[in-house]
C-alpha positions, -999 to +999 in steps of 0.1 A: +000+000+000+026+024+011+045+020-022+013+031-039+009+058-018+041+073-022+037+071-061+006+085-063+015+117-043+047+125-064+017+122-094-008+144-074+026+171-065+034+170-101-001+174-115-002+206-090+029+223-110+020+213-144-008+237-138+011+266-126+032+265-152+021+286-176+013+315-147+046+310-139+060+317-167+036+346-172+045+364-142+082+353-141+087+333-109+098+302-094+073+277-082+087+280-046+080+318-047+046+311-052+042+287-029+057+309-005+033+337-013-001+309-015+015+302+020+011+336+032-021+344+019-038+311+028-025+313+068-027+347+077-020+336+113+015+324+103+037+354+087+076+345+089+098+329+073+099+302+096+065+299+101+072+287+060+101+266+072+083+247+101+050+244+084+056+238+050+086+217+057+110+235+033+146+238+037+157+270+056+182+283+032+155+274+002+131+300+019+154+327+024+161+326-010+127+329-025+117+359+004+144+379-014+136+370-047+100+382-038+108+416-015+132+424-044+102+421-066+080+442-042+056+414-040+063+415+000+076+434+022+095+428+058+083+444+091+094+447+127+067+448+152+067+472+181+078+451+215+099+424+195+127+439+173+138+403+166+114+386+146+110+398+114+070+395+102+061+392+063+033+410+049+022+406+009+019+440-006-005+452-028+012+441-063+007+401-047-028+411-051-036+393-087-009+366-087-022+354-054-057+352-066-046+335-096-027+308-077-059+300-055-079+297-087-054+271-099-055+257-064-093+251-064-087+239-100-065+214-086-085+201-056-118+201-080-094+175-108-086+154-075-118+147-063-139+148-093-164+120-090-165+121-049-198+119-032-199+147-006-195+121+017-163+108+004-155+142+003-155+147+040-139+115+044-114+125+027-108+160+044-112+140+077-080+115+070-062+144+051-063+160+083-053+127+104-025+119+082-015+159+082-015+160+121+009+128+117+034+151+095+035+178+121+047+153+144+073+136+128+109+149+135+118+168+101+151+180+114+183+156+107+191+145+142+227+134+134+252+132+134+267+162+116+292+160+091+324+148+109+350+152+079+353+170+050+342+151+030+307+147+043+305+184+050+310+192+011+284+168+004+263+187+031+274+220+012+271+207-022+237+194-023+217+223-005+236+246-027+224+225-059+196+224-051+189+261-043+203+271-073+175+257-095+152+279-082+171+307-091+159+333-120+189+347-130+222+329-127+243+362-129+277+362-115+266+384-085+237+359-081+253+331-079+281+344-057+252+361-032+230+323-029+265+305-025+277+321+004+242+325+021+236+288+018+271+280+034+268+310+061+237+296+072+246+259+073+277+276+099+255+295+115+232+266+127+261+246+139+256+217+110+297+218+105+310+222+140+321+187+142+338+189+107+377+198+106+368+226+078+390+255+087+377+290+079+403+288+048+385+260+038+352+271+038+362+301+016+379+275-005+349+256-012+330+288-017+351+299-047+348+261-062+312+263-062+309+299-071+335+291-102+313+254-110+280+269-114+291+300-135+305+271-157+272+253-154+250+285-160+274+299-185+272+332-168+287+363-181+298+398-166+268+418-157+274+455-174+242+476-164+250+502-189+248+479-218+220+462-208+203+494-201+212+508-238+195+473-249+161+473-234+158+509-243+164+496-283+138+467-278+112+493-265+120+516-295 
C-alpha cells in the first residue's frame, strides 16, 4: 500500500505544478516563490519565514532565498513589530494582489481534478484522514538528528547538495547571483552549527566557496553583468 501511496502523491505534487506552469511563466517566478506567497495568503496567522520553514517543511536556506527573490520584486515586504525587534513579520503588498488570486484559482482547480467523482461524503472523508494523516506530519521529527558531518568530505556533500539544489530555483544565474545564494547557503549551514564537528577550517570554507561559485558559473554559463549595456539594450527593444 505504502508503495502506492508514495507514487501516487509524487503524481498528485506533479499534476499541482504542471498547472502553474504557464502562470509561472507569465508572471516570471519560481514555483517555490509562489508557494511561499499561497502560503502567506492562505494562513494569515502564520507570517515569517519560519512559520514557511516549520509548516511547509521546506529547507531553511530554500526560503530565504525565495523571500528575497520576492521583497526584491515588491511582492512582499518585511516588518518589525513594536515590543519584539527580533522577529522579522512578512506581509504581501498590494502588487501580490492578482498573482495570489490566480494561484488560489489554480488551487481550487487542482483540488476540484482530484476529487472529481467524490460523493460529498467521500469528500469529507477525505478531508477528515487528510487531516489525520496531516497531524501525523507535524509530528514527525523533520530536522536531521545526526550526526553532523564529521570530515570533509561529508561536510561538502552537506554544502554541495543544499547549494544545488537552491540554485534551481534561481531566475537569473548572474555572477553576483550566484556568488550572493553561494555564500548564504554555506553562512547559514555555519551558523546553525551543522559543520562544527567537521575539521573545515575558515580557509576552507572560503575555498569551497570559490569552487562552487566558479562550477556553477561554468554550469549557468554566466557572463559579466554590465548595467550600462544592458540598459542601452532594453531601451532599443522598446524603441
Amino acid at each position: 500500500m505504502l508503495p502506492t501511496f508514495f507514487i501516487r502523491s509524487q503524481g498528485i505534487r506533479k499534476l499541482y505544478c504542471s498547472l502553474f506552469t504557464p502562470l509561472l511563466e507569465r508572471r516570471g517566478l519560481t514555483q517555490l516563490e509562489m508557494d511561499i506567497l499561497l502560503f502567506l495568503a492562505n494562513n494569515p496567522e502564520y507570517d515569517t519565514a519560519r512559520d514557511i520553514v516549520e509548516k511547509r517543511h521546506l529547507a531553511k536556506s530554500h526560503v530565504s532565498v525565495g523571500v528575497d527573490a520576492l521583497a526584491g520584486r515588491g511582492l512582499l515586504e518585511r516588518q518589525l513589530r513594536e515590543g519584539n525587534r527580533k522577529t522579522i513579520h512578512l506581509r504581501l503588498t498590494e502588487a501580490a494582489g492578482p498573482i495570489v488570486e490566480e494561484g488560489r484559482a489554480i488551487q481550487r482547480e487542482h483540488g476540484e481534478i482530484l476529487l472529481s467523482g467524490f460523493t460529498g461524503e467521500e469528500r469529507a472523508e477525505l478531508l477528515r484522514l487528510l487531516e489525520k494523516i496531516g497531524e501525523n506530519v507535524d509530528a514527525a521529527p523533520f530536522t536531521y538528528p545526526g550526526p553532523n558531518p564529521q570530515s570533509r568530505e561529508t561536510s561538502l556533500l552537506m554544502m554541495a547538495d543544499a547549494v544545488e539544489a537552491a540554485s534551481r530555483s534561481m531566475r537569473e544565474h548572474t555572477p553576483e547571483a550566484i556568488s550572493a545564494l553561494v555564500n548564504k547557503i554555506i553562512d547559514s549551514q555555519i551558523a546553525d552549527g551543522l559543520h562544527n564537528e567537521s575539521p573545515l577550517s575558515f580557509r576552507d570554507v572560503q575555498a569551497v566557496k570559490e569552487s562552487f561559485i566558479q562550477r556553477l558559473r561554468t554550469m549557468y554559463h554566466s557572463r559579466i553583468s554590465y548595467p550600462e549595456l544592458k540598459k542601452n539594450m532594453e531601451q532599443q527593444k522598446s524603441e
